[in-house]
C-alpha positions as CSV (number, residue, x, y, z in Angstrom):
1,X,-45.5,60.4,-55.9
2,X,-49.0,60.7,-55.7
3,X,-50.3,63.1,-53.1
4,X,-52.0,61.4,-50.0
5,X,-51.1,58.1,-51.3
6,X,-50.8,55.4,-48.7
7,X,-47.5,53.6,-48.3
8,X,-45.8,50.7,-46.4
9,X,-43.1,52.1,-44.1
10,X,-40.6,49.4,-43.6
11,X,-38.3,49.4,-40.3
12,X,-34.6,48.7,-40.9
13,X,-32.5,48.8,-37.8
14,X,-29.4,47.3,-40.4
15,X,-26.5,49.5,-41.1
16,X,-24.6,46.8,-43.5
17,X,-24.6,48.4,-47.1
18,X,-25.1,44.9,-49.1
19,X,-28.0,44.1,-46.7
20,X,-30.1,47.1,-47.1
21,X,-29.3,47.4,-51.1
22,X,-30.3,44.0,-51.3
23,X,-33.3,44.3,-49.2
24,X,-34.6,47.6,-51.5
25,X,-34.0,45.2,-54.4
26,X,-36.6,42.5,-52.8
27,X,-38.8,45.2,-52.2
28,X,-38.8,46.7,-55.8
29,X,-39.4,43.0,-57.4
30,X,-41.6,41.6,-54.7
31,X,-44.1,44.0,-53.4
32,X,-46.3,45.4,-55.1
33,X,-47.7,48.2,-52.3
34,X,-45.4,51.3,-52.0
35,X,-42.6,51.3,-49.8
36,X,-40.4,54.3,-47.7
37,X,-37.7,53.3,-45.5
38,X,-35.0,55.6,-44.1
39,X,-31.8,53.5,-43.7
40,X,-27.8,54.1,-42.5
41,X,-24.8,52.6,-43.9
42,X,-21.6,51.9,-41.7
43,X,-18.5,53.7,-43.6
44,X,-18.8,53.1,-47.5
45,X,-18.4,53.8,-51.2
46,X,-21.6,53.6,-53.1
47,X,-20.4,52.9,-56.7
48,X,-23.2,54.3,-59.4
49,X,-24.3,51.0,-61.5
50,X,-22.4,52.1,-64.4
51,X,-19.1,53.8,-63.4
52,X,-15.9,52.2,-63.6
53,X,-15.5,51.5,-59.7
54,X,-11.4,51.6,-59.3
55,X,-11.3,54.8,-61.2
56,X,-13.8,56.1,-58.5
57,X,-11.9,56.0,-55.2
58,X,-8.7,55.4,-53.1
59,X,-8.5,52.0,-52.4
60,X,-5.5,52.6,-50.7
61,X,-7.3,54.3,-47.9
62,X,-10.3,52.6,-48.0
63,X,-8.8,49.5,-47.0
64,X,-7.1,51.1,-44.1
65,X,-10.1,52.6,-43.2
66,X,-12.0,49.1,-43.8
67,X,-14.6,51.1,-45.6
68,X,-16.8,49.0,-47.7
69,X,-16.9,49.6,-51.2
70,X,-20.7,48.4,-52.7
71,X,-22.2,49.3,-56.3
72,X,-25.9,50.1,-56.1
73,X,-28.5,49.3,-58.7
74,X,-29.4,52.8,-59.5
75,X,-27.2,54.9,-62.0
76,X,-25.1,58.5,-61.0
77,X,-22.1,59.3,-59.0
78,X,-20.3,57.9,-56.1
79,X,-20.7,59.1,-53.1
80,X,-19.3,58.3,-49.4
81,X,-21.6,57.6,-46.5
82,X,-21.9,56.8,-43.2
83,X,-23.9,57.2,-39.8
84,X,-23.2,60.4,-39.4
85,X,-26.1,60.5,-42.2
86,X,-28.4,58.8,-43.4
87,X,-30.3,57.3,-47.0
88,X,-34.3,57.2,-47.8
89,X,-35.8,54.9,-49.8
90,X,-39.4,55.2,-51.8
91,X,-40.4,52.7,-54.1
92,X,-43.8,53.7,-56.1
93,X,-45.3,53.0,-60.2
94,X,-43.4,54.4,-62.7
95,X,-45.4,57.0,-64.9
96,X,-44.2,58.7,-67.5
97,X,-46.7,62.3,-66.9
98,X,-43.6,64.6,-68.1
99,X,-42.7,65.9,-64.7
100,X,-39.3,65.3,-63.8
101,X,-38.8,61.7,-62.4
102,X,-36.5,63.2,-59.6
103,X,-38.0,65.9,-58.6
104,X,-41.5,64.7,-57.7
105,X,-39.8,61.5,-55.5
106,X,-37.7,64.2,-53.6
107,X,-40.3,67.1,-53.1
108,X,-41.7,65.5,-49.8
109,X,-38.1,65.4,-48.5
110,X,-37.7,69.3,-49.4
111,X,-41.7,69.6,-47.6
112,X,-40.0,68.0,-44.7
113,X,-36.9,70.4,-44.6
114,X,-39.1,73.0,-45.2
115,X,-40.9,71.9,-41.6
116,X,-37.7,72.5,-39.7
117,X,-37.3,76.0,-41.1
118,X,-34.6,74.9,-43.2
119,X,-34.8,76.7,-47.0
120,X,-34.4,73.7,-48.7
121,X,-35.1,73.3,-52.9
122,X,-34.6,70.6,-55.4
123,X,-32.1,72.0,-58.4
124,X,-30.3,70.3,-61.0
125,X,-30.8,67.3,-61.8
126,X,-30.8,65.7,-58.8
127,X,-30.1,67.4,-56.0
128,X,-31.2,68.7,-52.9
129,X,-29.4,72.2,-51.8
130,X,-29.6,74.5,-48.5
131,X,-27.9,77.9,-49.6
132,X,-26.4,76.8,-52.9
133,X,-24.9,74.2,-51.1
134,X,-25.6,70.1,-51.8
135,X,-27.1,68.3,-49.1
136,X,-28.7,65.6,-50.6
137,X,-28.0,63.9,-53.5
138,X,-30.9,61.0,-55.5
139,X,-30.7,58.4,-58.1
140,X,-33.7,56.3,-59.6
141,X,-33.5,52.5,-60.3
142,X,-36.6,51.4,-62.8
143,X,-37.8,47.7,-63.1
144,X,-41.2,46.7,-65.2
145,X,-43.7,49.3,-64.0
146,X,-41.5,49.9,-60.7
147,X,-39.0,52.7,-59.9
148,X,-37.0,52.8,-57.1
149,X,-35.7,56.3,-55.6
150,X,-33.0,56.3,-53.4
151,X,-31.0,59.4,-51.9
152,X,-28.7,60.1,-49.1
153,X,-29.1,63.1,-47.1
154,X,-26.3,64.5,-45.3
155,X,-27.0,65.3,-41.2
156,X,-23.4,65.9,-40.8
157,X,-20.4,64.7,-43.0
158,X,-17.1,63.3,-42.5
159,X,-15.2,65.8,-44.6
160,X,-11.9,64.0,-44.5
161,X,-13.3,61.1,-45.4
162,X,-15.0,62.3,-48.5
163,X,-11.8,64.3,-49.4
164,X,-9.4,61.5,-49.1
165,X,-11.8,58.5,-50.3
166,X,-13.2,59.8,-53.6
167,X,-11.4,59.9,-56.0
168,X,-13.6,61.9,-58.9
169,X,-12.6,62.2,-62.6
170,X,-11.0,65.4,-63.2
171,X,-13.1,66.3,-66.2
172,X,-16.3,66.4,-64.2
173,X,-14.4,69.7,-62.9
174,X,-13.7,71.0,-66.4
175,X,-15.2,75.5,-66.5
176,X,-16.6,74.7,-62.8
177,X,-15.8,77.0,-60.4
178,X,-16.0,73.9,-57.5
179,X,-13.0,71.7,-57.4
180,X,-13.7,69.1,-55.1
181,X,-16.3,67.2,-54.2
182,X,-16.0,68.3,-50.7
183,X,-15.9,72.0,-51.2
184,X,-19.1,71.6,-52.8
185,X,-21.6,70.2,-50.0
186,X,-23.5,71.2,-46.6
187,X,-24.6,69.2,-43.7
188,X,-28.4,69.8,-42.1
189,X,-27.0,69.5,-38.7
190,X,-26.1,73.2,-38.2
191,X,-29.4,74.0,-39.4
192,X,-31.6,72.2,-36.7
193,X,-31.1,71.5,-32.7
194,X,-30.9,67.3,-32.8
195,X,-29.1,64.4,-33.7
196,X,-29.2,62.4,-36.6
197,X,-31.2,59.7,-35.1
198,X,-34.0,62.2,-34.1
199,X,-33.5,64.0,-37.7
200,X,-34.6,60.2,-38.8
201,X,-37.8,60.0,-36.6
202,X,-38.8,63.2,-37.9
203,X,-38.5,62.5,-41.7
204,X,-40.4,59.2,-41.1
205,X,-42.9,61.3,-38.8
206,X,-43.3,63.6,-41.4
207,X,-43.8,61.2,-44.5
208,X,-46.2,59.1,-41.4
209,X,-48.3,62.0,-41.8
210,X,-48.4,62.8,-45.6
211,X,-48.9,59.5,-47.0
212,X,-51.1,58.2,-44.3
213,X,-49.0,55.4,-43.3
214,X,-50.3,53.7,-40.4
215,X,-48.2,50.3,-40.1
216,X,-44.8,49.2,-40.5
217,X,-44.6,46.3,-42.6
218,X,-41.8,43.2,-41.6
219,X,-40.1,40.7,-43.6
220,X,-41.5,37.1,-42.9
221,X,-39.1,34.2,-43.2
222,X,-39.3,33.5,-46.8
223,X,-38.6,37.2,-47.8
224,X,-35.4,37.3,-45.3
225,X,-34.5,34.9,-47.0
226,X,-34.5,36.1,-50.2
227,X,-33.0,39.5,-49.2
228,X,-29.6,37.1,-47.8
229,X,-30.0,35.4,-51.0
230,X,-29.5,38.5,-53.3
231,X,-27.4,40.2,-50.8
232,X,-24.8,37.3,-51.2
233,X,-25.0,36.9,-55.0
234,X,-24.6,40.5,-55.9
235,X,-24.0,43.2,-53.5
236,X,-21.5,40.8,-51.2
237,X,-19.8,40.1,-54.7
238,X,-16.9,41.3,-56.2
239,X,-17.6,41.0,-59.8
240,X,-20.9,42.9,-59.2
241,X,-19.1,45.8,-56.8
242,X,-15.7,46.0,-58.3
243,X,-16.0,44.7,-62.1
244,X,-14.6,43.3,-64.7
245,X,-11.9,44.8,-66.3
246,X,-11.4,44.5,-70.0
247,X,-8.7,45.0,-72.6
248,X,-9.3,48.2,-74.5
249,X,-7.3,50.3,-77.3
250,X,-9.6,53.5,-77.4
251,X,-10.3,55.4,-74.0
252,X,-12.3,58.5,-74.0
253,X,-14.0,60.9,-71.4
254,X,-16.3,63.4,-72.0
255,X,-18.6,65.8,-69.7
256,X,-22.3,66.5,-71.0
257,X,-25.3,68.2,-69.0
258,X,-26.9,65.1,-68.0
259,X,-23.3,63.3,-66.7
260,X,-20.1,62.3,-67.0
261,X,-19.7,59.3,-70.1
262,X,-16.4,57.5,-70.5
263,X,-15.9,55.4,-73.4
264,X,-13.8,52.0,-73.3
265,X,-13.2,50.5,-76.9
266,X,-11.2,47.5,-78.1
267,X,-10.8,48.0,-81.4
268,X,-9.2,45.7,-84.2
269,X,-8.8,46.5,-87.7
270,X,-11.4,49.4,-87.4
271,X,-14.0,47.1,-85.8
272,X,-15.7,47.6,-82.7
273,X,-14.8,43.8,-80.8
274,X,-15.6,44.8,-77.1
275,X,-17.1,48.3,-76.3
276,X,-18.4,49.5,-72.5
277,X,-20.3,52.4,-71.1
278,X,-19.2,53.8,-68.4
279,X,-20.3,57.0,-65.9
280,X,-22.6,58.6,-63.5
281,X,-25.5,59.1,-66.2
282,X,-29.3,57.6,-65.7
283,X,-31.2,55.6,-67.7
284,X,-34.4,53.8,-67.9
285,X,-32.1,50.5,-69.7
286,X,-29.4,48.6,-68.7
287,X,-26.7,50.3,-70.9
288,X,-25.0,47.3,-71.4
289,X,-27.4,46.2,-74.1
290,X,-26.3,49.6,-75.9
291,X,-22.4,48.6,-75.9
292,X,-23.4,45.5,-77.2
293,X,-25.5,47.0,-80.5
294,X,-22.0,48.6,-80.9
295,X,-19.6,45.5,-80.9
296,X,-19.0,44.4,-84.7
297,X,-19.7,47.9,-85.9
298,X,-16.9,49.7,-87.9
299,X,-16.1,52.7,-86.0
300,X,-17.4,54.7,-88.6
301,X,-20.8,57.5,-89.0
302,X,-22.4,55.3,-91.8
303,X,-22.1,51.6,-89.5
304,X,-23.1,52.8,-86.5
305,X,-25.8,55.2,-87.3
306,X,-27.1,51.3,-89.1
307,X,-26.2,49.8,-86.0
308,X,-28.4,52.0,-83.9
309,X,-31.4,51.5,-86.1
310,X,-35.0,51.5,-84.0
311,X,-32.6,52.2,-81.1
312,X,-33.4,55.2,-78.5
313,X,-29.9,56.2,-76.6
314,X,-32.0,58.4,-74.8
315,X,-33.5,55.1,-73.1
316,X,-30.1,54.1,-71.8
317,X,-28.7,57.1,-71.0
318,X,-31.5,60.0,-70.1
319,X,-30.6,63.1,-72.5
320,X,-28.6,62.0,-75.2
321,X,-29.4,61.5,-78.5
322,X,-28.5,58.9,-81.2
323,X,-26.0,61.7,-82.8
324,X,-24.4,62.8,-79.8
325,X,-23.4,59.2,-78.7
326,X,-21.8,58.5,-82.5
327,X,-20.0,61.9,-81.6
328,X,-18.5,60.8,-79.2
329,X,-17.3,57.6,-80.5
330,X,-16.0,59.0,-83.3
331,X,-14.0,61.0,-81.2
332,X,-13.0,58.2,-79.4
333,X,-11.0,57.1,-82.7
334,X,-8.4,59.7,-82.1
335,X,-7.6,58.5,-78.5
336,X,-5.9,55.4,-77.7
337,X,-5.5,53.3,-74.2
């Protein structure tokens, strides 16, 4: 973000997860100003755009729990949310000036931590931590010359919740000293004397003050709309939250430093016939157009090294290289469904 740079703040009272997905969506193809909006979701599974959701969490106890499960446009993890905290929005130009995407969307959130007294720091690849502890995790969404950054930051947590809702692939865990996603985060609310709605006022207060926002800006009929619109053909749908499940023969999961990959392959008579992408990686593409270069390619170095020709994995999934990704499908061969 640029410093000082005006931006629209936009006032959502909603706390229904396919609305307010769907309403940063209309923002991020419609506006062309910059947006920040800080947001709550009742009880729910945010499903990463390109994990496999049913592998992700209990849906045992989220239906007894009538928590709502909703993928968002933006790759990474799964997380659980609800109004015991609360999510941020900031919608701005994409440019590529080699600093890290993440961190220069969330260093005003740290700046506003930092206001409260609270030692806050951006580490990793996307995260927010108080005392080696997580308390904010972000994920970036980019369309044209748009990106959309989105995190949740965590007032106060229902620990239970997390622990018996997510359910997280055990390799992620693979020589980490942390074995649960629980065990692993901190809350903000026994760092500061409010409650979370007063924790919201400030951060708005504060980014008020930095950007020099001045207005709050309000959907007119035409754009509410359109937010119902796209709220009821993707993130009310079940083939966009949930999936559709293929046939495979070749499963395979693998842990590298920028995220957890899982391949699904159906393979016939050494052929690549269906392949998907699956995990909590980013990317700047939709990595579905990568699994498709790969369909009627021999699983094989030679054919798929010719099948990635003038193609950049690094575009779909941020930190991989052409090599790694034939790696790992080569090692895919060994394993079957």
């Amino acid at each position: 973000m640029e410093e000082a740079h005006p931006l629209l703040l936009i006032e959502n009272p909603s706390t229904d997860p396919a609305y307010n997905h769907a309403l940063e969506e209309y923002l991020l193809k419609n506006l062309q100003e910059d947006v920040f909006m800080v947001w709550q979701n009742v009880p729910t599974i945010l499903i990463g755009r390109n994990q496999d959701a049913l592998c992700e969490y209990d849906a045992d106890y989220v239906r007894e729990k009538g928590i709502r499960v909703v993928r968002r446009l933006s790759g990474g993890g799964t997380i659980y949310c609800d109004l015991k905290n609360l999510q941020y929005t900031l919608i701005a130009p994409f440019r590529d000036d080699g600093e890290n995407p993440f961190l220069k969307f969330a260093a005003p959130v740290v700046g506003a931590l930092r206001q409260l007294g609270i030692d806050a720091e951006f580490t990793g690849r996307n995260d927010i931590t108080v005392e080696g502890k997580k308390v904010s995790g972000n994920a970036q969404f980019r369309y044209e010359n748009r990106v959309l950054h989105h995190g949740t930051l965590l007032f106060d947590v229902d620990r239970e919740a997390i622990s018996k809702a997510l359910r997280p692939n055990p390799v992620k865990f693979v020589n980490k000293q942390v074995r649960s996603v629980a065990s692993r985060i901190g809350t903000l609310a026994e760092y500061v004397r409010m409650d979370v709605r007063e924790f919201m006022e400030h951060l708005k207060g504060h980014f008020m003050n930095h950007y020099g926002i001045r207005e709050t800006y309000a959907l007119r009929e035409d754009g509410l709309r359109e937010v119902m619109r796209i709220k009821r053909e993707r993130f009310d749908s079940p083939s966009w939250n949930l999936g559709v499940r293929h046939r495979f023969t070749h499963g395979y999961d693998v842990r590298h430093p920028f995220g957890m990959i899982g391949y699904r392959l159906d393979v016939d008579a050494g052929v690549i016939r269906h392949a998907e992408i699956l995990g909590d990686f980013f990317g700047d593409r939709d990595v579905l157009e990568l699994a498709r270069r790969l369909e009627g390619n021999a699983l094989d170095h030679a054919e798929l090294s010719r099948g990635l020709e003038g193609i950049r994995v690094d575009d779909y999934i941020r930190g991989m290289e052409n090599g790694a990704l034939i790696e790992d499908l080569l090692a895919a061969r060994t394993t079957a469904a």
